[in-house]
C-alpha positions as CSV (number, residue, x, y, z in Angstrom):
1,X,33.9,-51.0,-103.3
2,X,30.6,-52.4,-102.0
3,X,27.8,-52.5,-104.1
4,X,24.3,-52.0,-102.3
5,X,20.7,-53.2,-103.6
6,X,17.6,-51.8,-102.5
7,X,16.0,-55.0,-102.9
8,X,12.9,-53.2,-103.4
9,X,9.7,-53.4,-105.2
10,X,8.6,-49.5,-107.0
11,X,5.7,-49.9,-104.1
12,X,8.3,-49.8,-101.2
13,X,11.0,-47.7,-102.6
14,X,7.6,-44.8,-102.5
15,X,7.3,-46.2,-99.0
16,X,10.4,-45.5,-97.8
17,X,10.1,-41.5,-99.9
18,X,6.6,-41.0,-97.9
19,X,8.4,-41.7,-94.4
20,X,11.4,-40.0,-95.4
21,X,8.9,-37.0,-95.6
22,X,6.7,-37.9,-93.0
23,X,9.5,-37.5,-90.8
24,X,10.5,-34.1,-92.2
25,X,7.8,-32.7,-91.6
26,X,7.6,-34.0,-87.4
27,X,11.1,-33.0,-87.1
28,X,10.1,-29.2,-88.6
29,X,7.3,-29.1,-85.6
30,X,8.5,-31.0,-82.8
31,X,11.5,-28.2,-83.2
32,X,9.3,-25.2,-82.5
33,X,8.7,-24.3,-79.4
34,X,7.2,-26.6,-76.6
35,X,3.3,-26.9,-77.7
36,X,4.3,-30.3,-79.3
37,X,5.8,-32.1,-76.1
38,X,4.3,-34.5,-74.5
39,X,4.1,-34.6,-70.3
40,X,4.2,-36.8,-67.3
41,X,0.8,-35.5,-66.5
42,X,-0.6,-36.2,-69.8
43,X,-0.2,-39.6,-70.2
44,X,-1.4,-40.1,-67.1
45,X,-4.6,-37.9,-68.1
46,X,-4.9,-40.4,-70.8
47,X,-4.9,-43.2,-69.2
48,X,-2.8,-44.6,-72.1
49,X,1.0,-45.3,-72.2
50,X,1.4,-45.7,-76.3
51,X,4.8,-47.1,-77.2
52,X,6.5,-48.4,-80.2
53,X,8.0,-51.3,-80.2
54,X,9.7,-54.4,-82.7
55,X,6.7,-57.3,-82.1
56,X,8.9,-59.5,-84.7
57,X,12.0,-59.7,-82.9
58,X,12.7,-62.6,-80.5
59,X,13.5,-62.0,-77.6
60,X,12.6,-58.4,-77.6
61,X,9.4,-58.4,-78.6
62,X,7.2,-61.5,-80.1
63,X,4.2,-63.3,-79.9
64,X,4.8,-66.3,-78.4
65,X,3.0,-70.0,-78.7
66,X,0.2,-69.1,-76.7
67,X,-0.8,-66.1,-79.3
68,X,0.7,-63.3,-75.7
69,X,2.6,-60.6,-77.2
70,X,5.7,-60.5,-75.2
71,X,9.4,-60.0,-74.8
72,X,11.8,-57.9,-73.0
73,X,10.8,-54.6,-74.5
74,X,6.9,-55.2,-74.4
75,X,7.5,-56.2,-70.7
76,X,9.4,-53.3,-70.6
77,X,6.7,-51.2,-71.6
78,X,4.4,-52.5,-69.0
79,X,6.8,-52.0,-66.2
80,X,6.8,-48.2,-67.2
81,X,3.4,-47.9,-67.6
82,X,2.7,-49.9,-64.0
83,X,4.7,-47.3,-62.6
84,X,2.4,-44.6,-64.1
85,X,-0.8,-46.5,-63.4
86,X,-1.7,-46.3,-67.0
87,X,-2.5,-49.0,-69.5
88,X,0.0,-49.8,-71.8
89,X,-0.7,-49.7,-75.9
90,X,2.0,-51.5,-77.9
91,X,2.3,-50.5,-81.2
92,X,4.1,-52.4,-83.8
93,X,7.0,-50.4,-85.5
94,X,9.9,-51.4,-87.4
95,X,13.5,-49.9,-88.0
96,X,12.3,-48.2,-91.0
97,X,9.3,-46.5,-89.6
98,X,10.0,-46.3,-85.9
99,X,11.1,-42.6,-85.5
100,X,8.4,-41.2,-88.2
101,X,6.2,-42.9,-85.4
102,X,7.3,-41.6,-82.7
103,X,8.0,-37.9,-84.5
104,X,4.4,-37.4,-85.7
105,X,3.0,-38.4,-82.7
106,X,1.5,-42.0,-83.3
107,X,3.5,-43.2,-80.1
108,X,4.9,-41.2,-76.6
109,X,7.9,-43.2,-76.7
110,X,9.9,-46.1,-78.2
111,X,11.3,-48.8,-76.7
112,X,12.4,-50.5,-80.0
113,X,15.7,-51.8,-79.8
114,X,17.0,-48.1,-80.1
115,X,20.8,-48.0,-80.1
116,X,22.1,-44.4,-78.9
117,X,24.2,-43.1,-81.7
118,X,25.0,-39.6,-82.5
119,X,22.7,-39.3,-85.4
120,X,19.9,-40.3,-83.6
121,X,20.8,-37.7,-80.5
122,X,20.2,-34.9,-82.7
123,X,16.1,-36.4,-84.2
124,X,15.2,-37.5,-80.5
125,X,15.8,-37.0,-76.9
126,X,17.4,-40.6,-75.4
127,X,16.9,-41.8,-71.7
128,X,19.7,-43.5,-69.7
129,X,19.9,-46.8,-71.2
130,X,17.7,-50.1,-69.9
131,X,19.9,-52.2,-72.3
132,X,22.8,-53.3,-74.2
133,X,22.9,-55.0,-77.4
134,X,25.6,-56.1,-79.7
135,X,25.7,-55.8,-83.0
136,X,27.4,-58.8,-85.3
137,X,27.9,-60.1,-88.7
138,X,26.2,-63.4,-88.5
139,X,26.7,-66.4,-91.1
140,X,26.9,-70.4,-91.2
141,X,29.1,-71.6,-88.2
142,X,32.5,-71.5,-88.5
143,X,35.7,-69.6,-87.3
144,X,35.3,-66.7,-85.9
145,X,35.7,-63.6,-88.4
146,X,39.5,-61.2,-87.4
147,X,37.8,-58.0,-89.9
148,X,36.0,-57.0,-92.8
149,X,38.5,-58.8,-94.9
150,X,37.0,-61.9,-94.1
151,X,33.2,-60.4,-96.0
152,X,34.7,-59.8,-98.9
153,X,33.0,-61.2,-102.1
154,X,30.2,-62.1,-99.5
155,X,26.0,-61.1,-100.2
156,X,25.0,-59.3,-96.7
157,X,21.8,-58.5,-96.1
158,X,20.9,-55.5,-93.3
159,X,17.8,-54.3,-91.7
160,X,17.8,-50.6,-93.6
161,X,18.6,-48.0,-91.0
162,X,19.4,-50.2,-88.6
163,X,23.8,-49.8,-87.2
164,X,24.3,-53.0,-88.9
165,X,23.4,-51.3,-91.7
166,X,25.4,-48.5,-91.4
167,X,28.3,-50.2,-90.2
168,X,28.5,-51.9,-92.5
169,X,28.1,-49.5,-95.2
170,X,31.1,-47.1,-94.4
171,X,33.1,-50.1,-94.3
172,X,33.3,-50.5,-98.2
173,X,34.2,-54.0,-97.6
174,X,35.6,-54.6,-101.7
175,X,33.5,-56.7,-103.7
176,X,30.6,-57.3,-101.2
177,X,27.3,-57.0,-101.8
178,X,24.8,-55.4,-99.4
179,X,21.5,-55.7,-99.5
180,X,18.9,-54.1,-97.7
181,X,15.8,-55.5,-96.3
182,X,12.2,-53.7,-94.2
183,X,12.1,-55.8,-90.9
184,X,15.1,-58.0,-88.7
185,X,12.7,-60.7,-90.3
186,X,13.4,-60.1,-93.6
187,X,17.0,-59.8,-93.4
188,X,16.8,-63.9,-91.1
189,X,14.5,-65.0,-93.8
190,X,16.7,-63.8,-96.6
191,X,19.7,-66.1,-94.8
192,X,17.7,-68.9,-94.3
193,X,16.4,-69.0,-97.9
194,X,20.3,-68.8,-99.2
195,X,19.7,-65.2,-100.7
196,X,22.3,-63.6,-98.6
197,X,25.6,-65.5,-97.3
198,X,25.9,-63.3,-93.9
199,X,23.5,-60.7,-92.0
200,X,24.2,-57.7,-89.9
201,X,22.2,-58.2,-87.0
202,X,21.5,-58.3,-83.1
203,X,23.6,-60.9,-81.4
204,X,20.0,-62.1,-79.7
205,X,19.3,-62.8,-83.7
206,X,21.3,-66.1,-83.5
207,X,18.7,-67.8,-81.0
208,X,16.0,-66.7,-83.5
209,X,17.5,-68.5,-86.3
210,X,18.3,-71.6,-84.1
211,X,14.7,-72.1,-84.0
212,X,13.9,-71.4,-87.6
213,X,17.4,-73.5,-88.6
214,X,18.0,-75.8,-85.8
215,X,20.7,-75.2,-83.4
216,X,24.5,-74.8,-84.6
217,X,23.9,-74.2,-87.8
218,X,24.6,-70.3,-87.9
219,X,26.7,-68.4,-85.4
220,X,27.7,-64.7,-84.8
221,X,30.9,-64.9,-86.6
222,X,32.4,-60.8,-86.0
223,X,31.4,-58.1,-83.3
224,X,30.5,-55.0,-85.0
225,X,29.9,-53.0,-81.6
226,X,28.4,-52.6,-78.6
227,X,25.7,-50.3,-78.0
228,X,23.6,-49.2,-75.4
229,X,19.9,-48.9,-75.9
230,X,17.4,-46.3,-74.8
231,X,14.0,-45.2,-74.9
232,X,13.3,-42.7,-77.4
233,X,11.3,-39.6,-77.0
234,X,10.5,-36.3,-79.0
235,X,12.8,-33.1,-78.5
236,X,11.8,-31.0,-75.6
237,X,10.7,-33.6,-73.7
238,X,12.8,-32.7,-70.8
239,X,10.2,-34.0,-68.0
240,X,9.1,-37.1,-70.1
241,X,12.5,-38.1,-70.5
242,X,13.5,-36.7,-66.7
243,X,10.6,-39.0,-65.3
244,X,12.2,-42.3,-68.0
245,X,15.6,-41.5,-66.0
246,X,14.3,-42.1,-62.8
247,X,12.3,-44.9,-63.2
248,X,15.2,-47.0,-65.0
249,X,17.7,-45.8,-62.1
250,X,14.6,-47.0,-59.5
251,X,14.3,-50.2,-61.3
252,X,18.1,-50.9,-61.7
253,X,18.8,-50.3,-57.8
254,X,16.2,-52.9,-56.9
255,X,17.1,-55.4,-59.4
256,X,13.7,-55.9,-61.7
257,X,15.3,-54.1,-64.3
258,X,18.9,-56.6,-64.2
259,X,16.4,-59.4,-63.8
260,X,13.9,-59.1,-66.6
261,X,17.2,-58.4,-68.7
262,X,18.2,-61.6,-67.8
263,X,15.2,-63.5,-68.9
264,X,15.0,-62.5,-72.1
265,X,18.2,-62.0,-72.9
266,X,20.1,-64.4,-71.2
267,X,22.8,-61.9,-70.1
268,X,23.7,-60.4,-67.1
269,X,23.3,-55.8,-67.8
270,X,26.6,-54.2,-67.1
271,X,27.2,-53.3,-63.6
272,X,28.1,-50.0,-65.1
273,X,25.2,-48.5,-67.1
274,X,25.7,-44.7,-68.0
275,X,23.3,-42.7,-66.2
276,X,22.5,-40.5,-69.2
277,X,21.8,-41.4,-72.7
278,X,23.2,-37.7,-73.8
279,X,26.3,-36.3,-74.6
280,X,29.5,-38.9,-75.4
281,X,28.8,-41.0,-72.1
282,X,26.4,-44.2,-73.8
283,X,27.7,-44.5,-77.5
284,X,28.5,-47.5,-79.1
285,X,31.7,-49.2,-78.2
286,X,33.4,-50.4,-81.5
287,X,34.9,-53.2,-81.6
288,X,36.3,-53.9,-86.1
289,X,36.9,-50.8,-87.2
């Protein structure tokens, strides 16, 4: 069976507890009725379009050589908010506290590399997807991986709460070792350093490590899934998310949505995107089972 490590220090394992409960709590009000939700109109009163996003993640959101947070999410962000005549406010988030964030209010929306998975459909309301992402078990190049035999006896490490990590976790590959790290950063860190043989991560995490590691030297080595992307929003936020539908359709029709897709992630966006991200329609494709 696979063993799991928290890899934590006492000072993070009461981290994760106070979120854990943080969250709780959010999900406890933002279920009563609809004082808690946020509207078109009032982020536009504002003036303010606050969204969480991953700022350590290339390409999705990073600061880049010339100190200018950036990326396809945080350019993301200000396309949504240029389309309410707001100003944007990113704020940093990470898979471990990204929904608290958004939950208890601290953000109007994430656009953190949030995969659409039936979990998740039942904390937050999800807008059509803007993205796809696959996830991938990625190690030192070599042939490519045919299932989760091919992990076995291997250290992994995994962004906690991230689909790598739970992927990976119901797998049970025998004799493996997962270990669980804060940030995506962590987890390339922890490969690069030789503390973990493989990592569950974004496919887009293999350009990261090319630049930490030099080109070649690590490769996306097994598909995990698929998964569309969308922005995040509290329950009840029927208009919020209403208005998020119909600025990704406006944006997909007249290509700056497909084009800043392509920038930053190198890839061309499915010529057939779901138009919801409810219901069965935008879950993960998986791909080793």
């Amino acid at each position: 069976m696979m063993k799991t490590s928290a890899s934590l220090h006492p000072a993070g394992r009461m981290r994760r507890l106070l979120l854990s409960a943080a969250a709780t709590l959010a999900l406890g009000s933002v279920l009563a009725p609809a004082a808690q939700a946020q509207s078109v109109a009032a982020v536009k009163a504002s003036g303010v379009l606050k969204a969480g996003v991953q700022v350590a993640q290339v390409p999705w959101g990073f600061t880049d050589g010339q100190g200018k947070l950036t990326g396809f999410e945080v350019e993301f962000v200000r396309m949504v908010a240029r389309d309410l005549g707001v100003q944007p406010q990113i704020v940093p988030v990470t898979p471990a506290n990204r929904t608290a964030a958004l939950l208890t209010g601290q953000v109007d929306m994430l656009a953190a590399v949030m995969g659409i998975f039936p979990d998740r459909q039942k904390v937050v309301l999800f807008s059509r997807p803007y993205a796809v992402n696959e996830n991938v078990v990625i190690a030192k190049a070599g042939p490519q991986m045919k299932g989760w035999e091919d992990l076995k006896g291997m250290r992994i490490g995994v962004p906690r709460g991230t689909p790598q990590d739970k992927a990976l976790t119901d797998a049970k590959v025998p004799d493996a070792k997962l270990m669980r790290f804060d940030d995506d950063a962590s987890t390339v860190q922890a490969l690069v350093s030789g503390q973990v043989d493989a990592i569950g991560a974004a496919v887009t995490q293999v350009g990261n490590l090319a630049q930490v590691a030099g080109a070649g030297k690590y490769e996306s080595r097994l598909v995990l899934s698929r998964v569309y992307d969308g922005v995040a929003v509290r329950p009840g936020e029927r208009e919020w998310v209403d208005y998020l539908n119909d600025l990704i359709s406006r944006k997909l029709a007249d290509g700056e949505l497909p084009a800043l897709y392509k920038q930053w992630i190198g890839k061309d966006l499915p010529a057939d995107m779901p138009d919801t991200g409810e219901g069965d329609a935008p879950l993960p494709v998986i791909v080793t089972r």
